[in-house]
C-alpha positions in Angstrom: 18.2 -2.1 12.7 18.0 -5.9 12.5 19.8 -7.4 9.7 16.9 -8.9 7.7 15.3 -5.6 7.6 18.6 -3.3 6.4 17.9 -1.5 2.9 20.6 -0.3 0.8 21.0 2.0 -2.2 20.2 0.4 -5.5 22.6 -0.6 -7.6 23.3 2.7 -10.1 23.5 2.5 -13.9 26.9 1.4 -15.1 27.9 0.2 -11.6 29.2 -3.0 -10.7 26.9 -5.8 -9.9 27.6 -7.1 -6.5 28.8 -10.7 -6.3 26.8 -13.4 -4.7 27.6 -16.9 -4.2 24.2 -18.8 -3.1 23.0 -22.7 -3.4 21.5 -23.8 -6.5 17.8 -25.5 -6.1 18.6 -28.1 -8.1 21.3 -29.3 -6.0 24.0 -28.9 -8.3 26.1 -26.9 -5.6 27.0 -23.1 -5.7 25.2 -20.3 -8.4 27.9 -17.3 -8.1 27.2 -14.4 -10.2 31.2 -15.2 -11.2 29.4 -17.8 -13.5 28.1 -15.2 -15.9 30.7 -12.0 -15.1 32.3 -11.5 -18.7 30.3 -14.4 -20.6 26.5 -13.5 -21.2 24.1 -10.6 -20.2 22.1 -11.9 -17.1 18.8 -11.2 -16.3 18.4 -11.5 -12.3 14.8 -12.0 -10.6 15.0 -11.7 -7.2 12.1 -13.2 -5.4 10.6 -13.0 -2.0 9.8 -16.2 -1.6 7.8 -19.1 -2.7 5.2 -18.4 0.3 4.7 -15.1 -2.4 1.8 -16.5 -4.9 3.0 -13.2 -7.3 6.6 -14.6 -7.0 5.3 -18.2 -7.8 3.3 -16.9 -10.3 6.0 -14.9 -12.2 8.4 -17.5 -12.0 6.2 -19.7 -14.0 5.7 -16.7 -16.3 10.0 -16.5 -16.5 10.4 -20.2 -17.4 8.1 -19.3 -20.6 10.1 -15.9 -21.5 13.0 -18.0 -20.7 13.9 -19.1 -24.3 13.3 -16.2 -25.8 16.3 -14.3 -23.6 18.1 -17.2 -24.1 17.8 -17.1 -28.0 18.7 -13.5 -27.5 22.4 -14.4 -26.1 21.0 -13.5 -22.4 20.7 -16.6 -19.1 17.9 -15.9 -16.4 18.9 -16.7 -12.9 16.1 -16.7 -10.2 16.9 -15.9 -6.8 14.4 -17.0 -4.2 13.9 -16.3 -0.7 13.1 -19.7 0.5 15.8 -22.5 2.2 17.0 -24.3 -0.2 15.1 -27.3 0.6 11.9 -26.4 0.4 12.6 -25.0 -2.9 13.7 -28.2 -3.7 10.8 -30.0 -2.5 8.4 -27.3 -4.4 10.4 -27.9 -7.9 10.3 -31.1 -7.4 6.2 -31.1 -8.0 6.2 -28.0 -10.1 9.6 -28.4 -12.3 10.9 -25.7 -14.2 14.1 -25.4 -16.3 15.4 -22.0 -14.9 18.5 -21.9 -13.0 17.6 -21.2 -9.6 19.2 -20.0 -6.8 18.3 -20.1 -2.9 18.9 -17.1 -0.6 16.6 -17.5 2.6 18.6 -14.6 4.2 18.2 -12.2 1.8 21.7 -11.0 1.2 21.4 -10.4 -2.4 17.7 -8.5 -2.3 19.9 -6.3 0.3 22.9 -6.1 -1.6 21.1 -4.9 -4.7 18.9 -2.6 -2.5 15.6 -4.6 -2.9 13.4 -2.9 0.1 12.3 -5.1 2.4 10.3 -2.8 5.2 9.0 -4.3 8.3 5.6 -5.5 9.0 4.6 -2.7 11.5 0.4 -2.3 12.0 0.8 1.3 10.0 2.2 -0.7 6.8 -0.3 -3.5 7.9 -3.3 -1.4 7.9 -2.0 0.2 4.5 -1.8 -2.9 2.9 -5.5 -3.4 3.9 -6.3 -0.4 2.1 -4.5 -1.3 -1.0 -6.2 -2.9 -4.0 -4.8 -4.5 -7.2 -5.0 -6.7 -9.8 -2.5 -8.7 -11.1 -2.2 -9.4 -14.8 -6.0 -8.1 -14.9 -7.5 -11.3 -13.8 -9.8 -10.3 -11.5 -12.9 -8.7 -12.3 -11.7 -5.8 -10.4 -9.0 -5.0 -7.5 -9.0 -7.0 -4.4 -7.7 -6.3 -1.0 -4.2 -7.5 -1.4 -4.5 -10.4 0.9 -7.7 -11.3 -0.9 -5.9 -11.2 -4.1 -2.9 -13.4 -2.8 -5.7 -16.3 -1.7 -7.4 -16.3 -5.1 -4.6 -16.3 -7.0 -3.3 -19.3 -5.2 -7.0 -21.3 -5.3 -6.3 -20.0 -9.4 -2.8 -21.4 -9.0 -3.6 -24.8 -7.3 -1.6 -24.2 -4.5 -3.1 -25.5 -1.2 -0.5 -23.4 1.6 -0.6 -23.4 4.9 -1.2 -21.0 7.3 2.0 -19.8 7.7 2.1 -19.6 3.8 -1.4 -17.2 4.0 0.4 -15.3 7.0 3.7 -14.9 5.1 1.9 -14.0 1.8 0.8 -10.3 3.7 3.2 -9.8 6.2 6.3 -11.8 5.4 7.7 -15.6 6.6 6.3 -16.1 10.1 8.9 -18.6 12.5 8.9 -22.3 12.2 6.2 -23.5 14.8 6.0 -26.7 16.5 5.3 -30.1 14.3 2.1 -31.3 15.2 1.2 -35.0 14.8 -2.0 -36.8 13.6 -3.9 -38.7 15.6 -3.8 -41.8 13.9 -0.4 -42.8 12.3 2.8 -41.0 12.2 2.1 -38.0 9.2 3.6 -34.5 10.6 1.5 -31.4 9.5 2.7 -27.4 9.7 0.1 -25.6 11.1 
């Protein structure tokens, strides 16, 4: 079973927590779960990526529940599935002040037994048949891909096609820079 697709057993009530050690967004160096072990209550979001409109979306909705944990004696940690910097570069235009963490492999969503399943065409042609609304902002449910492209148009996020790719079936591989005619601007496609 390849790596990236190995699920483990959730972590149980009154178990440990496993550790982590990942790079913070904000460049600040390493976000270990060490930080917080015996000092505060933690609440961990683990995100699949920023490609993920929902995850975009619901970190947005964290940094405004933020204070309110905060106020209650509890810190917020985000982990996101995205190199560290690209998240950069995305905070960067759409700030926030949650600690973030980057974890492009995954390791935590495994270690804390966050499914990951593979893309097959069975779970692919599932998905087509699934409908949903998110927060109820639609008039009614949309075909989830549907959903994820309105809610970035809603969102003001212009992706790119790997974005609208990963947004169904998960990050797709880098592909090759392609460059403008005139001048020397690089574009994903």
């Amino acid at each position: 079973m390849n790596a990236t697709r190995e699920m483990l057993s959730p972590v149980p009530p009154g178990a440990q927590a496993p550790d982590f050690a990942l790079a913070a967004i904000d460049g600040s160096g390493t976000i270990s779960l060490e930080d917080y072990r015996g000092k505060s209550p933690l609440f961990l979001a683990l995100f699949v990526g920023l490609w993920c409109p929902f995850c975009r979306r619901s970190i947005a909705e964290m940094a405004a529940t933020e204070p309110a944990l905060k106020a209650q004696g509890v810190e917020t940690l985000c982990v996101v599935a995205t190199p560290p910097d690209n998240a950069r570069l995305y905070f960067k235009y759409r700030p926030t002040r949650l600690r973030l963490a980057a974890d492009p492999e995954l390791t935590t969503h495994r270690a804390y037994g966050v499914p990951k399943p593979a893309p097959t065409p069975e779970l692919m042609q599932e998905m087509g048949s699934v409908r949903i609304n998110p927060d109820g902002i639609f008039p009614q449910p949309l075909p989830v891909e549907e959903a994820a492209a309105a809610v970035g148009k809603l969102d003001g996020y212009a992706g790119t096609h790997a974005a609208a790719v990963a947004a169904t079936q998960g990050p797709v591989p880098d592909r090759p820079r392609r460059h403008r005619a005139l001048g020397q601007h690089r574009m994903r496609h």
